[in-house]
Every structure is written in structure tokens, then in C-alpha cells.
C-alpha positions, 0 to 999 in steps of 0.5 A, a space after each residue: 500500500 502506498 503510504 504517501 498518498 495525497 488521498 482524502 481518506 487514508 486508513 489501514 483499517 480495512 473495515 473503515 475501508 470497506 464501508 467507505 467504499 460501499 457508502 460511496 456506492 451506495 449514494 451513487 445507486 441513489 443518484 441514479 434513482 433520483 435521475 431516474 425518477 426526473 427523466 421519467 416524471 410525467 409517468 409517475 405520479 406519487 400520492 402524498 409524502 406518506 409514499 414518498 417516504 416509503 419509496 426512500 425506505 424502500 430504494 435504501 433496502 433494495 440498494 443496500 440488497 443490491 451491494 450484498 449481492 454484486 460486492 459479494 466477491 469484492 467483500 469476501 476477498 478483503 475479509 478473509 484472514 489472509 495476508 495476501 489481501 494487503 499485497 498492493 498488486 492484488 488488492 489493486 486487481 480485486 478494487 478494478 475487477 471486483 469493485 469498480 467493474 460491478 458498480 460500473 456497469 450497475 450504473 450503467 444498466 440503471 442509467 441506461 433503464 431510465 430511457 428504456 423505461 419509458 417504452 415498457 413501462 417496466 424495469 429491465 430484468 433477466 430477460 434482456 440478455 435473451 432479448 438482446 440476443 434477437 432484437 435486430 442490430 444492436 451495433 447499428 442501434 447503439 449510437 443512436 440511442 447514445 446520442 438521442 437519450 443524451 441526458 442519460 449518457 451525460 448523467 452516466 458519464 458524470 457518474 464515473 467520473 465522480 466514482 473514479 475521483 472518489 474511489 481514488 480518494 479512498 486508499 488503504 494503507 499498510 498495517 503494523 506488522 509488528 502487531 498481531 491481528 489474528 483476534 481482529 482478522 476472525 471476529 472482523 470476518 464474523 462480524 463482515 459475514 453478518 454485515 453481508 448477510 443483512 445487506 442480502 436479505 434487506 434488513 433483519 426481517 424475511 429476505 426482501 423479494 424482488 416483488 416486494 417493491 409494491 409493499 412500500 407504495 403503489 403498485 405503478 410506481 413500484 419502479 421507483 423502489 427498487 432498480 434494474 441490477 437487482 431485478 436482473 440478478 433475482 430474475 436472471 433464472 425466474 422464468 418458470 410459473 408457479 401455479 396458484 390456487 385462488 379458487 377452485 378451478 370449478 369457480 375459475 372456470 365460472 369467471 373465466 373459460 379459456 376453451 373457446 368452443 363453437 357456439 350455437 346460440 350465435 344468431 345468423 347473421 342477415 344480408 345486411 349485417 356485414 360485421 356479425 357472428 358467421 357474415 365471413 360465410 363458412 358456417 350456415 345454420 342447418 337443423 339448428 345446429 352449425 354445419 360447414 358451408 358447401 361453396 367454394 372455398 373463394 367465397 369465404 373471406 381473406 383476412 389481413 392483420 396489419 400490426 402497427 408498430 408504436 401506435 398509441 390512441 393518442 396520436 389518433 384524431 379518431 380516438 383522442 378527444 382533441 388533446 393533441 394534435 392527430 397524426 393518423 389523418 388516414 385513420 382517422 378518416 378510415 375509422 368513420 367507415 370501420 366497425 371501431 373499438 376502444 382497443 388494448 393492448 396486452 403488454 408494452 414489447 412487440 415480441 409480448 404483442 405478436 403471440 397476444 394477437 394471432 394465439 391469443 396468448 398474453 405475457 403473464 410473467 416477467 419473460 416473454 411467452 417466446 424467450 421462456 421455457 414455455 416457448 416450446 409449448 404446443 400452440 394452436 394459433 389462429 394461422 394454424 386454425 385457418 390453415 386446417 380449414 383451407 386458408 393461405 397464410 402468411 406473415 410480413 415484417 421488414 426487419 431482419 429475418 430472425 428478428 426477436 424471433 419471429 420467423 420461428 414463432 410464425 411457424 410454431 403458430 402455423 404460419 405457411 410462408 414468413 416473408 423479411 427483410 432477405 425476401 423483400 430483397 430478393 424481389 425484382 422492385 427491391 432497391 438497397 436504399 429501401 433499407 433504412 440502415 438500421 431495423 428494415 425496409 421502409 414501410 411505404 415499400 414494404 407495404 407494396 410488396 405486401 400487396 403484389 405477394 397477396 395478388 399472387 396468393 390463392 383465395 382465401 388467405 389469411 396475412 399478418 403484417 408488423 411495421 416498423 418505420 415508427 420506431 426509434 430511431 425515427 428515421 425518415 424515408 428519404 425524399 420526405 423529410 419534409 412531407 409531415 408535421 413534428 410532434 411533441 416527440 419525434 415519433 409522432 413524424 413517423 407516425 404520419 409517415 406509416 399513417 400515409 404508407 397504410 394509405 398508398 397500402 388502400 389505394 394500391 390493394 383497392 386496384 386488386 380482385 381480392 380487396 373486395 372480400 378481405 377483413 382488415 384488422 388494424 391494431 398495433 403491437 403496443 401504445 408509444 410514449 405516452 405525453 399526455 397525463 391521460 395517457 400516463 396511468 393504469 388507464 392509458 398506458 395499454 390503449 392501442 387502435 382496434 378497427 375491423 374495415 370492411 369494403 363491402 360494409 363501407 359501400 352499404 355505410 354499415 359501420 359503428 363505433 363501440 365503447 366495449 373495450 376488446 383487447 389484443 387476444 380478443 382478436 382470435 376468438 372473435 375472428 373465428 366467430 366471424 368466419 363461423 370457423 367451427 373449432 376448439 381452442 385456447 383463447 385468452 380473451 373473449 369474442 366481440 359476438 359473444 361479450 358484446 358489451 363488456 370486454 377486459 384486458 389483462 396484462 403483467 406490469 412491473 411485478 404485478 398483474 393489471 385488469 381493466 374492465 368498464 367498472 374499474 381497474 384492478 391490481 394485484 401484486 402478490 397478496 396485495 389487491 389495490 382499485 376497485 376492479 374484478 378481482 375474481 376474474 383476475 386471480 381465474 386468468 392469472 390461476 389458468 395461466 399458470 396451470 395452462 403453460 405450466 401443464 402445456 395445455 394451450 392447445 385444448 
């Protein structure tokens, strides 16, 4: 050690050592928290000082956790009685390594969460090493959200600096050799080893859980109590369910049947009921009971699902009530001709929001259904649905072939062809600059393409299709840079954008045989930032478009707008009711046909369970019950889900 330090902080106790330098981390989380809290203001919205004091208790027991658990290594090197630990070399070696590589990058993943934050709406867990795996090009990415969330790479870079100026100021110095230390050397190592062991478990009481946060204010600001490193540390391997008994699975079933089934009581829908139960004309009504319908297989109708990638109401005219300026002027006007509802969505991640859509199939827990251990479950999708009563499917999506995954998921959902990024190149109008450089192809050209592949498909067809140019970094098509309005946040231009390559999509399909006899479904993945305080609560955080555009109903003005709430895994069940597709499955969601007037929506947030009904919302994070929504019916989802994917029963 060197003795002649200029240090501000020079000791040979090595305890003293020790504590300084975990205080000094220990403020540093803080600090990160405190930024995290500012960057992302209008999203939290505490109560009274009462919760502002639990949340300061709360974060001081999660950081505190957080050190026992990455100093653990650092701690127990410099608290075993052995003489080595005062050899220059290795405690420089053990500081670097052990020290400030751990709290480097625990900063780093805090810092850095304070801008992905404000896409999930969730802290960052285990699952991030798997997603970022298969998120696209992540090279490509890095310097854009580097130097667009400059205030967070600022704020990161300041913090090193203070924790490399500051832990420099800290120096252990050598101790009298000619004293003996074995006394010291054994009860500091006990008395270190409790010190850790409160540290783990957050005080003296039952070891702090991750899911523990909720405990110490509300469930939507639970973000605020515990940070990102301890999240991926305690759910690194926590993507196995546990199943739980609220009910009896008789009354579960009561609340909530997840097999959907054919249903007889549905009445026949008349010539001019254009969106009812069976009107896409594959069952008829024969001796009261469903049977299939002998025509030919062009008659009944095609289906295409387009995903939009970011769309949230609130940048819709059609669904905004006047709060902000409307972005989707094509929306807007399609919705005046389209059957409309209040739409949700079933989490804030695009690989949550794919699986929700076409098999009907939340993400109830803190992995996605597709980097799970259930990922391999059997599925009985509606791409497979449809496939075994003669349709053509396929699924569209500009990004590289692999992306999060998708080509598999497609054909684990029974999807017949998947066309990317590799297919649209391939094609003979394809050009290089089509690609934007970083996640795919434009999508005023990649919609296109869409239409001349579906004229080649044989009738009936079913296409998915998911955007992508609305999605950070927001870049702009070349040649129109110059053609839309800004926005509050840059994402509302390219939001204008795919808004006028969905109406070049009209206009060119319109010109085809097939256009006539389609559906088109027109959702999005997830909501984008919220901006406006409505839109920055349980309430608003989930509210994506939910249109059902039918041409044919369109030329007979048959269109309505509904107040039911239908969420994302609505969509299967209640496509099948409209093709009078005759079937079982395991649907969670219901039909419109069926609940016409009360619909749900379920999702998993930051450690809790989230349901939202016409009467209320409801919360649930572990015993803890906040609002005034249908309980019941959340524990019989949360129970089924469980039991379902734990028992690989989610194809009947």
C-alpha cells in the first residue's frame, strides 16, 4: 500500500475501508434513482409524502440488497484472514475487477433503464440478455440511442467520473506488522459475514423479494423502489410459473373459460349485417345446429392483420378527444367507415404483442411467452386454425429475418410462408436504399410488396403484417423529410409517415380482385410514449387502435363505433366467430359476438398483474389487491395461466 498518498481518506483499517467504499456506492445507486425518477416524471405520479417516504425506505433496502449481492466477491476477498489481501498488486486487481467493474456497469444498466423505461413501462430484468440476443442490430442501434437519450449518457458519464475521483480518494494503507491481528482478522470476518448477510436479505426481517417493491407504495410506481441490477440478478433464472390456487378451478372456470368452443346460440347473421357472428360465410345454420358451408372455398373471406408498430390512441384524431394534435389523418378518416373499438393492448414489447394477437396468448410473467421455457409449448394459433380449414397464410415484417424471433414463432403458430427483410430483397422492385440502415425496409415499400405477394396468393388467405418505420430511431424515408408535421416527440413524424404508407397500402390493394372480400384488422403491437397525463396511468398506458374495415360494409355505410373495450387476444376468438370457423381452442380473451358489451384486458406490469374492465381497474401484486376492479376474474386468468403453460395445455 502506498503510504504517501495525497488521498482524502487514508486508513489501514480495512473495515473503515470497506464501508467507505460501499457508502460511496451506495449514494451513487441513489443518484441514479433520483435521475431516474426526473427523466421519467410525467409517468409517475406519487400520492402524498406518506409514499414518498416509503419509496426512500424502500430504494435504501433494495440498494443496500443490491451491494450484498454484486460486492459479494469484492467483500469476501478483503475479509478473509489472509495476508495476501494487503499485497498492493492484488488488492489493486480485486478494487478494478471486483469493485469498480460491478458498480460500473450497475450504473450503467440503471442509467441506461431510465430511457428504456419509458417504452415498457417496466424495469429491465433477466430477460434482456435473451432479448438482446434477437432484437435486430444492436451495433447499428447503439449510437443512436447514445446520442438521442443524451441526458442519460451525460448523467452516466458524470457518474464515473465522480466514482473514479472518489474511489481514488479512498486508499488503504499498510498495517503494523509488528502487531498481531489474528483476534481482529476472525471476529472482523464474523462480524463482515453478518454485515453481508443483512445487506442480502434487506434488513433483519424475511429476505426482501424482488416483488416486494409494491409493499412500500403503489403498485405503478413500484419502479421507483427498487432498480434494474437487482431485478436482473433475482430474475436472471425466474422464468418458470408457479401455479396458484385462488379458487377452485370449478369457480375459475365460472369467471373465466379459456376453451373457446363453437357456439350455437350465435344468431345468423342477415344480408345486411356485414360485421356479425358467421357474415365471413363458412358456417350456415342447418337443423339448428352449425354445419360447414358447401361453396367454394373463394367465397369465404381473406383476412389481413396489419400490426402497427408504436401506435398509441393518442396520436389518433379518431380516438383522442382533441388533446393533441392527430397524426393518423388516414385513420382517422378510415375509422368513420370501420366497425371501431376502444382497443388494448396486452403488454408494452412487440415480441409480448405478436403471440397476444394471432394465439391469443398474453405475457403473464416477467419473460416473454417466446424467450421462456414455455416457448416450446404446443400452440394452436389462429394461422394454424385457418390453415386446417383451407386458408393461405402468411406473415410480413421488414426487419431482419430472425428478428426477436419471429420467423420461428410464425411457424410454431402455423404460419405457411414468413416473408423479411432477405425476401423483400430478393424481389425484382427491391432497391438497397429501401433499407433504412438500421431495423428494415421502409414501410411505404414494404407495404407494396405486401400487396403484389397477396395478388399472387390463392383465395382465401389469411396475412399478418408488423411495421416498423415508427420506431426509434425515427428515421425518415428519404425524399420526405419534409412531407409531415413534428410532434411533441419525434415519433409522432413517423407516425404520419406509416399513417400515409397504410394509405398508398388502400389505394394500391383497392386496384386488386381480392380487396373486395378481405377483413382488415388494424391494431398495433403496443401504445408509444405516452405525453399526455391521460395517457400516463393504469388507464392509458395499454390503449392501442382496434378497427375491423370492411369494403363491402363501407359501400352499404354499415359501420359503428363501440365503447366495449376488446383487447389484443380478443382478436382470435372473435375472428373465428366471424368466419363461423367451427373449432376448439385456447383463447385468452373473449369474442366481440359473444361479450358484446363488456370486454377486459389483462396484462403483467412491473411485478404485478393489471385488469381493466368498464367498472374499474384492478391490481394485484402478490397478496396485495389495490382499485376497485374484478378481482375474481383476475386471480381465474392469472390461476389458468399458470396451470395452462405450466401443464402445456394451450392447445385444448
Amino acid at each position: 500500500m502506498r503510504n504517501k498518498s495525497k488521498a482524502w481518506i487514508k486508513t489501514s483499517n480495512i473495515y473503515k475501508y470497506l464501508l467507505a467504499k460501499s457508502v460511496l456506492a451506495l449514494l451513487l445507486l441513489v443518484a441514479a434513482q433520483a435521475f431516474f425518477y426526473f427523466y421519467n416524471t410525467r409517468i409517475f405520479h406519487v400520492q402524498d409524502a406518506r409514499e414518498w417516504l416509503g419509496i426512500l425506505w424502500g430504494n435504501l433496502i433494495f440498494n443496500c440488497s443490491t451491494l450484498g449481492y454484486v460486492f459479494l466477491p469484492f467483500y469476501a476477498v478483503n475479509l478473509l484472514p489472509f495476508k495476501f489481501r494487503w499485497n498492493k498488486h492484488f488488492h489493486r486487481l480485486t478494487e478494478i475487477f471486483l469493485y469498480y467493474l460491478p458498480i460500473v456497469l450497475l450504473l450503467g444498466i440503471n442509467i441506461g433503464d431510465a430511457a428504456y423505461y419509458q417504452f415498457t413501462y417496466r424495469n429491465l430484468s433477466g430477460e434482456i440478455f435473451k432479448y438482446v440476443g434477437v432484437g435486430g442490430d444492436m451495433g447499428a442501434l447503439w449510437p443512436h440511442f447514445l446520442i438521442d437519450y443524451w441526458p442519460a449518457t451525460l448523467f452516466g458519464l458524470c457518474s464515473f467520473v465522480v466514482l473514479f475521483w472518489l474511489g481514488s480518494q479512498l486508499h488503504l494503507t499498510n498495517r503494523n506488522k509488528h502487531n498481531k491481528h489474528t483476534v481482529n482478522d476472525l471476529v472482523g470476518m464474523v462480524m463482515g459475514a453478518l454485515c453481508i448477510i443483512f445487506l442480502f436479505r434487506g434488513g433483519f426481517g424475511k429476505n426482501v423479494q424482488w416483488r416486494d417493491a409494491a409493499k412500500y407504495c403503489q403498485a405503478k410506481n413500484s419502479a421507483l423502489v427498487t432498480n434494474s441490477g437487482y431485478n436482473i440478478l433475482r430474475t436472471l433464472w425466474e422464468d418458470k410459473l408457479e401455479e396458484v390456487n385462488y379458487m377452485t378451478p370449478s369457480e375459475a372456470q365460472k369467471q373465466f373459460n379459456p376453451v373457446f368452443e363453437p357456439d350455437t346460440t350465435l344468431p345468423m347473421p342477415q344480408p345486411t349485417d356485414y360485421w356479425a357472428a358467421h357474415a365471413g360465410k363458412w358456417a350456415t345454420l342447418v337443423a339448428d345446429s352449425l354445419q360447414p358451408l358447401a361453396t367454394p372455398k373463394a367465397t369465404q373471406a381473406n383476412v389481413v392483420i396489419i400490426v402497427l408498430e408504436s401506435f398509441s390512441q393518442e396520436y389518433m384524431g379518431c380516438y383522442n378527444q382533441g388533446i393533441m394534435p392527430s397524426f393518423t389523418p388516414f385513420l382517422d378518416s378510415l375509422a368513420q367507415h370501420s366497425f371501431v373499438y376502444q382497443g388494448r393492448s396486452n403488454g408494452k414489447k412487440s415480441i409480448e404483442g405478436i403471440p397476444a394477437i394471432f394465439a391469443s396468448i398474453p405475457t403473464l410473467m416477467t419473460f416473454p411467452l417466446t424467450l421462456s421455457d414455455y416457448a416450446n409449448n404446443d400452440l394452436y394459433a389462429l394461422p394454424d386454425v385457418l390453415s386446417h380449414h383451407g386458408y393461405h397464410t402468411a406473415f410480413f415484417h421488414g426487419s431482419y429475418n430472425g428478428v426477436m424471433g419471429f420467423d420461428y414463432l410464425c411457424s410454431h403458430m402455423g404460419f405457411n410462408e414468413y416473408y423479411g427483410k432477405n425476401e423483400y430483397l430478393a424481389d425484382r422492385y427491391a432497391r438497397q436504399e429501401d433499407f433504412d440502415g438500421c431495423w428494415g425496409i421502409y414501410d411505404e415499400h414494404f407495404l407494396q410488396y405486401m400487396v403484389r405477394k397477396l395478388s399472387t396468393f390463392p383465395q382465401p388467405f389469411m396475412a399478418g403484417a408488423f411495421t416498423l418505420s415508427s420506431h426509434h430511431p425515427y428515421t425518415m424515408q428519404p425524399g420526405h423529410e419534409n412531407d409531415f408535421q413534428e410532434g411533441p416527440h419525434p415519433l409522432c413524424r413517423v407516425v404520419m409517415y406509416s399513417d400515409n404508407a397504410l394509405r398508398k397500402f388502400f389505394d394500391a390493394a383497392r386496384q386488386t380482385s381480392w380487396y373486395d372480400n378481405t377483413l382488415f384488422v388494424i391494431t398495433a403491437d403496443h401504445p408509444g410514449q405516452g405525453l399526455h397525463p391521460a395517457y400516463n396511468d393504469y388507464n392509458g398506458w395499454y390503449r392501442i387502435p382496434m378497427m375491423f374495415y370492411l369494403p363491402r360494409a363501407d359501400e352499404a355505410h354499415n359501420h359503428h363505433t363501440y365503447t366495449r373495450l376488446m383487447q389484443q387476444t380478443d382478436i382470435m376468438p372473435t375472428l373465428l366467430d366471424y368466419l363461423g370457423i367451427q373449432t376448439h381452442a385456447v383463447c385468452f380473451g373473449t369474442s366481440a359476438f359473444r361479450s358484446p358489451n363488456q370486454g377486459w384486458q389483462i396484462a403483467y406490469g412491473n411485478g404485478y398483474y393489471q385488469l381493466e374492465t368498464q367498472d374499474g381497474i384492478a391490481v394485484l401484486c402478490d397478496q396485495k389487491e389495490e382499485g376497485n376492479g374484478n378481482f375474481p376474474l383476475l386471480k381465474a386468468v392469472i390461476q389458468q395461466y399458470n396451470q395452462r403453460l405450466i401443464q402445456n395445455k394451450l392447445k385444448q
